[in-house]
C-alpha positions in Angstrom: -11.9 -129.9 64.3 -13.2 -132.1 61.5 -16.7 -131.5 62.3 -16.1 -127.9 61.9 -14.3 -127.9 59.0 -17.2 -130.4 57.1 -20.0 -127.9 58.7 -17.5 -124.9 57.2 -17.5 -127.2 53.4 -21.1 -128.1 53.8 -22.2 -124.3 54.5 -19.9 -122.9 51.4 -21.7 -126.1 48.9 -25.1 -124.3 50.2 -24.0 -120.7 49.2 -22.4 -121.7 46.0 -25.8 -124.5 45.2 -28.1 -120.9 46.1 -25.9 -118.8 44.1 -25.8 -120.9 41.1 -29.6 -121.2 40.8 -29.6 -117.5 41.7 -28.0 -117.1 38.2 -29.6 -119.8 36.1 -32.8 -117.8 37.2 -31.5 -114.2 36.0 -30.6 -115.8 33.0 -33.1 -113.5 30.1 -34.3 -115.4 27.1 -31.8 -113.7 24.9 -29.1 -115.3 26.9 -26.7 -117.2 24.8 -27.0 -120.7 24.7 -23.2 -120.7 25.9 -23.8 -118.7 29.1 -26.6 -121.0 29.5 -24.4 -123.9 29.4 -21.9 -122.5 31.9 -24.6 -121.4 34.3 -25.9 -125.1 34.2 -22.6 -126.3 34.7 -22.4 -124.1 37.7 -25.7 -125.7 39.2 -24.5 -128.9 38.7 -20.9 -128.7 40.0 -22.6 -126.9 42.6 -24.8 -129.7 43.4 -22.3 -132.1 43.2 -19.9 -130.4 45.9 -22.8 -130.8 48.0 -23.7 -134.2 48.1 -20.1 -134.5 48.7 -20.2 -132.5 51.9 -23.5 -134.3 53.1 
């Protein structure tokens, strides 16, 4: 059960990583330095929950 609850965690880190970078990418260079934070944020939170699941 463990193993597929980590695979489950590890799988959603992946989506949520891919997504994040999906929307640092969109990001225009009129965006505003606060939604630039945020979507940074995102990628690094995002990056964080996966070394956590690795």
């Amino acid at each position: 059960m463990h193993l597929i609850n980590s695979n489950n965690t590890r799988a959603a880190a992946e989506r949520e990583l891919a997504a994040a970078r999906a929307e640092l990418a969109s990001l225009g260079e009129t965006a505003s330095p606060s939604r630039l934070e945020r979507a940074l944020e995102r990628l690094q939170a995002a990056q964080d929950a996966l070394a956590l699941a690795a």
